[in-house]
C-alpha positions in Angstrom: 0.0 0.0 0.0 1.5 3.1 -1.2 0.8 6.6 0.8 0.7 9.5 -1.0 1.9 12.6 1.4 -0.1 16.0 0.7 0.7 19.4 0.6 -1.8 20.0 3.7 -0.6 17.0 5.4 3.0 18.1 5.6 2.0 21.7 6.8 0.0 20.0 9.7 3.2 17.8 10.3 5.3 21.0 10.6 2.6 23.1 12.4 2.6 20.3 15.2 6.3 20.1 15.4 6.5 24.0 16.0 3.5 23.4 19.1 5.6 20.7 20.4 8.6 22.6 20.6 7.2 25.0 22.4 5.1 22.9 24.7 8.3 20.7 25.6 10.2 24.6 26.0 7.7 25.8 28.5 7.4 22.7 30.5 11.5 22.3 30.7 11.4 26.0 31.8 8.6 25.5 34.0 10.8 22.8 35.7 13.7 24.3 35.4 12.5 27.4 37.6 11.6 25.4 40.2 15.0 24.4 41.2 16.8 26.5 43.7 19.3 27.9 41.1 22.5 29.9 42.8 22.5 33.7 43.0 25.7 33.2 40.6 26.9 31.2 38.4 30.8 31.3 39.5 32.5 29.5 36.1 30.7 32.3 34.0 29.9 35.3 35.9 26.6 35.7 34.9 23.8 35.5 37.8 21.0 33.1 37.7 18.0 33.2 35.2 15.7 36.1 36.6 12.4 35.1 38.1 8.8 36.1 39.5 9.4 38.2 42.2 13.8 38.8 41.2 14.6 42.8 39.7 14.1 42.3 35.5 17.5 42.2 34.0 18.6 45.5 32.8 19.2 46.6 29.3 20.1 48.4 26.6 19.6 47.7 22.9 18.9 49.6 19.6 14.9 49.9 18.4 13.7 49.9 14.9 14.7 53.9 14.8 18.1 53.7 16.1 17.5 54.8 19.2 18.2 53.7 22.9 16.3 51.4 24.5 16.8 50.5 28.2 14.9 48.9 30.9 15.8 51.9 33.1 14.1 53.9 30.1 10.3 52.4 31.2 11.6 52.6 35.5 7.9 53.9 37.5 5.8 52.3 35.1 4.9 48.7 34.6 5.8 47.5 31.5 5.1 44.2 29.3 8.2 42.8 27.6 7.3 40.6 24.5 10.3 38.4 22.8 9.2 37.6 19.5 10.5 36.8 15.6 8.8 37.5 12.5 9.3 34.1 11.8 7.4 32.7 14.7 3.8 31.3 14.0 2.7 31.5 17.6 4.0 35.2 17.9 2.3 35.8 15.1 -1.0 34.4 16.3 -0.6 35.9 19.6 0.4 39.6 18.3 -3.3 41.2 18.0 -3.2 40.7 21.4 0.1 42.5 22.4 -0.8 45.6 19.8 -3.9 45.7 21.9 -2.9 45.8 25.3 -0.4 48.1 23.3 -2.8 50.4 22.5 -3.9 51.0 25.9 -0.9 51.0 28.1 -0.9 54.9 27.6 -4.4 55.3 28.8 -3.8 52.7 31.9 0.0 54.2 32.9 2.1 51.1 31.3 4.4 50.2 28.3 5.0 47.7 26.3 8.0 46.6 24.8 8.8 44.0 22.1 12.4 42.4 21.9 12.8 40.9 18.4 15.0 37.6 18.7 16.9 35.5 16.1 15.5 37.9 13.4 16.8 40.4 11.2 16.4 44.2 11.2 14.6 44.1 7.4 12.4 40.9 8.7 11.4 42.7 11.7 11.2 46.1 10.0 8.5 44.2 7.3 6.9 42.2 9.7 6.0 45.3 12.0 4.1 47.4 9.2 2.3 44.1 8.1 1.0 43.5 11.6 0.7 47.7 12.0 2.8 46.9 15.3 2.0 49.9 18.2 4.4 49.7 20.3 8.4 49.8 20.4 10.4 47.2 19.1 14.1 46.6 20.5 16.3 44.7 19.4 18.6 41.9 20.0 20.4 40.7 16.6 22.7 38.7 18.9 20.3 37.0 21.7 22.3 39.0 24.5 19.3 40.3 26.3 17.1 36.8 25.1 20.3 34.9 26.9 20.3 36.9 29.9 16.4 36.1 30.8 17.3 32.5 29.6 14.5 32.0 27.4 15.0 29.4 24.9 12.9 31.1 22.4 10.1 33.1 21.6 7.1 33.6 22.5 7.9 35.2 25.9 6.5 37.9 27.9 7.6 39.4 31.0 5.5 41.3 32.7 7.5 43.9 35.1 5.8 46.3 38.0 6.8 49.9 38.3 9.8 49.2 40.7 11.7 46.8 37.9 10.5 43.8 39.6 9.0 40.7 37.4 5.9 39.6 38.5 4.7 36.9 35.9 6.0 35.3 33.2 4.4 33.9 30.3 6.9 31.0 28.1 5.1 30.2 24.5 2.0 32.5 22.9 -0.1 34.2 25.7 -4.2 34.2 26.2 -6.2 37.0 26.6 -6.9 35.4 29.7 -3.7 34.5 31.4 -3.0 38.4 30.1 -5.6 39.8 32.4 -4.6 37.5 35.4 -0.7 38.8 34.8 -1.8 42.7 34.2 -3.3 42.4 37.8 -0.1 41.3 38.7 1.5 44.6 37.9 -1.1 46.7 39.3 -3.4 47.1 36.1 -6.7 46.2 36.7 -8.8 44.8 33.7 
């Protein structure tokens, strides 16, 4: 018996690989975090991966326009920091979502930030007029700041209250719902 592979068929085989990757990502993160990790890591000098309730890392990268972009840039307001690649299909599918909570961070005192990982400047630069993107995008053409909040890839958002402190983290494409419950968290009700 001879099977005959479609078109269709191998997009579903590739869609599934992508949501696999980033289930097994989150749940080796998700175990990961739970071990009591040293303040320091003494072979390499860098301190441990930064957590719920640990200072957000600080930074300073170029945005889209060349200019500056810090974490001390955003200090006294809570802001939402979304890694992401033009390339990714669950950033993709999760991006109306960060344009809108975007779009009201100015009304509701916060900012959001994206971080564009293992991506190009002219990718990124296309990808944010297709999507009409709202808010600043940063980024990191050499996964400094993505290897200093240990992610393994995007999706990822960090959501950081007013004082620089992280106070949820989301690994893989976020819900309006689990958005909501993590805006509390910084002191923005919804």
């Amino acid at each position: 018996m001879k099977m005959h592979i479609t078109q269709q068929m191998l997009i579903g085989w590739r869609a599934a690989r992508r949501w696999l990757a980033v289930f097994c990502c989150a749940a080796l993160f998700s175990t990961l975090s739970s071990i009591a990790w040293p303040q320091h890591d003494h072979h390499t000098g860098q301190s441990a991966a930064p957590f719920v309730g640990s200072p957000a890392v600080p930074f300073d990268l170029k945005s889209l326009d060349g200019k500056s972009v810090g974490l001390a840039s955003f200090r006294g307001k809570p802001l939402v920091v979304n890694f992401f690649a033009s390339w990714c299909d669950p950033c993709r599918e999760e991006m109306p979502l960060i344009n809108e909570l975007a779009s009201k961070g100015a009304t509701d005192g916060y900012n959001v930030l994206g971080i564009a990982v293992e991506d190009s400047r002219a990718a990124i630069t296309e990808y944010a007029k297709e999507a009409k993107l709202t808010f600043p995008i940063a980024l990191d053409l050499n996964s400094t700041v993505k290897r200093a909040y240990r992610i393994f890839g995007p999706p990822a958002t960090f959501f950081v209250d007013g004082q620089g402190i992280i106070r949820d983290v989301v690994l893989g494409p976020i819900t309006p719902e689990r958005s909501r419950a993590a805006m509390q968290k910084i002191g923005i009700a919804r």
